[in-house]
C-alpha positions in Angstrom: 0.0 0.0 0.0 2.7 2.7 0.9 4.7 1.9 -2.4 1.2 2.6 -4.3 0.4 6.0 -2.4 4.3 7.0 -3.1 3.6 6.1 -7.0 0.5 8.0 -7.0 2.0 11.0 -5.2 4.7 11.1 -7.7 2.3 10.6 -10.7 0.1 13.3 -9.6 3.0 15.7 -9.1 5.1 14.6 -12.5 0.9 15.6 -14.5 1.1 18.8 -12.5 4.4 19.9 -13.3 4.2 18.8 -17.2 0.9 20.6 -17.4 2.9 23.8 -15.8 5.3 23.6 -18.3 2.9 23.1 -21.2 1.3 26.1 -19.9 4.3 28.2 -19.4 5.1 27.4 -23.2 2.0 28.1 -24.6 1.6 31.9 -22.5 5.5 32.9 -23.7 3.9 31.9 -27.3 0.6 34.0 -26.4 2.5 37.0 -24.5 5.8 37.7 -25.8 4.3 37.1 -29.8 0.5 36.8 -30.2 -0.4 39.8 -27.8 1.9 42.5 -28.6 1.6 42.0 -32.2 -2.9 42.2 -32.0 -2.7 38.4 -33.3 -5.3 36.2 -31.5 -5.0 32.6 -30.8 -8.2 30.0 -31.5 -11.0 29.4 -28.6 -10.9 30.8 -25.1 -7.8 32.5 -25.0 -8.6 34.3 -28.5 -12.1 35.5 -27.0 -9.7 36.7 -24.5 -7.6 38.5 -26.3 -10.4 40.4 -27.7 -11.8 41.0 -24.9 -7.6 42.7 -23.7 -7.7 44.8 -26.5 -11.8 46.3 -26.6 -12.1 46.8 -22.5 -8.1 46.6 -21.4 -9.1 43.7 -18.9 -5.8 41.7 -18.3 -5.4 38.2 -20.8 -5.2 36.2 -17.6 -8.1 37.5 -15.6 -10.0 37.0 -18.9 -9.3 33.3 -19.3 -9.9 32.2 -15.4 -13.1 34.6 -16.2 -14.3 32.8 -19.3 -13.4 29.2 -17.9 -15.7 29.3 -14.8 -18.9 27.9 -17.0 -16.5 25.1 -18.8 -14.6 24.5 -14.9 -18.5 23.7 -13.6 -19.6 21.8 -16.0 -16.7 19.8 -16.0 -16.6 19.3 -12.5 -20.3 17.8 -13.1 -20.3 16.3 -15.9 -16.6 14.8 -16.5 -15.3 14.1 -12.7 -12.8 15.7 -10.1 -10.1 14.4 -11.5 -10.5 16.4 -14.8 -11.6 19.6 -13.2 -8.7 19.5 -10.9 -6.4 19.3 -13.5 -8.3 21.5 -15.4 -7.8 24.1 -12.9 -4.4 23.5 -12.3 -3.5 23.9 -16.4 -6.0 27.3 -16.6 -4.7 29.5 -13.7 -1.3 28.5 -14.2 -1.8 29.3 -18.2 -3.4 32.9 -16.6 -0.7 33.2 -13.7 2.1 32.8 -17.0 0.9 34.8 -19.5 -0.3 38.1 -16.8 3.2 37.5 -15.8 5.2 37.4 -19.3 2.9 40.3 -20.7 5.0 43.0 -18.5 8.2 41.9 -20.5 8.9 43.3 -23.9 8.1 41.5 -26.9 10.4 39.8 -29.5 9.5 41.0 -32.1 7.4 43.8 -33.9 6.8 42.3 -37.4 3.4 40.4 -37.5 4.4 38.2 -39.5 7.1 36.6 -37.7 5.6 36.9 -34.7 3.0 34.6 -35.8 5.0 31.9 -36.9 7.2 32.3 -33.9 4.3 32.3 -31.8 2.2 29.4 -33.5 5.3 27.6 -33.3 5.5 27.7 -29.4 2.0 27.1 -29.1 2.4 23.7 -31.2 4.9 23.2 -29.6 3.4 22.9 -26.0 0.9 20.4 -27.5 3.8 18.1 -28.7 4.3 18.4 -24.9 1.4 17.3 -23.9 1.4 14.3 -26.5 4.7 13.6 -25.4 3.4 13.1 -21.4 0.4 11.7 -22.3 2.3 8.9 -24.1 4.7 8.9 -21.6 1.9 8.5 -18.5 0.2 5.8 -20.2 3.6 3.8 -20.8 4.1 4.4 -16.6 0.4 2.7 -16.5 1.1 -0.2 -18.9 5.0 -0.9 -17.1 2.6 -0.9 -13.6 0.8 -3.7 -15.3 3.2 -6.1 -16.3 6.0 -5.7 -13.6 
């Protein structure tokens, strides 16, 4: 029993910190290209953005803001687990990207800082491929051993 609780404990906390770092990738994307360049990403954070520019309400506040519906009915719908997780990937995304929006940006050229900035947002979801794989091959070795 203690050797499962220690697994789970360090399961939990190796989600968490992936989903940190997926979310710090994808706010230097949004923050330090996207935003100070008026280029809006899809979904939530793009409503967001929106939203920065017409009533100058910070990106980060914004997305916690908007979330609240999709956090409830996730929590009732989908499970704690999910909405926990949820929550941890959202306010950490808003935390990030309130954050990297007082530096300067990298560019000023829209153009680039599109393709710089869609690049980093891919790239955080080749992150979160590469743990989901990665958790699922810790479940199947669990399995077998």
């Amino acid at each position: 029993m203690q050797g499962n609780e220690k697994y789970n404990i360090r399961r939990i906390f190796l989600e968490s910190l992936g989903t940190m770092i997926g979310s710090f990738i994808m706010a230097s994307g949004v923050a330090l290209f996207l935003l100070p360049n008026q280029l809006s990403s899809g979904g939530i954070s793009g409503i967001a953005t929106i939203t920065y520019y017409l009533f100058h309400i910070p990106m980060g506040t914004m997305i916690l803001i908007l979330n609240i519906p999709l956090f409830l009915t996730s929590f009732y719908k989908i499970g704690k687990s999910f909405f926990i997780k949820s929550m941890i990937g959202t306010i950490s995304l808003s935390v990030f990207i309130d954050l990297l929006d007082k530096l300067e940006p990298l560019t000023q050229d829209r153009f680039l800082a599109c393709i710089y900035g869609g690049g980093i947002i891919g790239l955080r979801n080749s992150t979160n491929l590469k743990n989901e794989c990665f958790n699922r091959r810790i479940r199947l070795n669990g399995l077998f051993s």
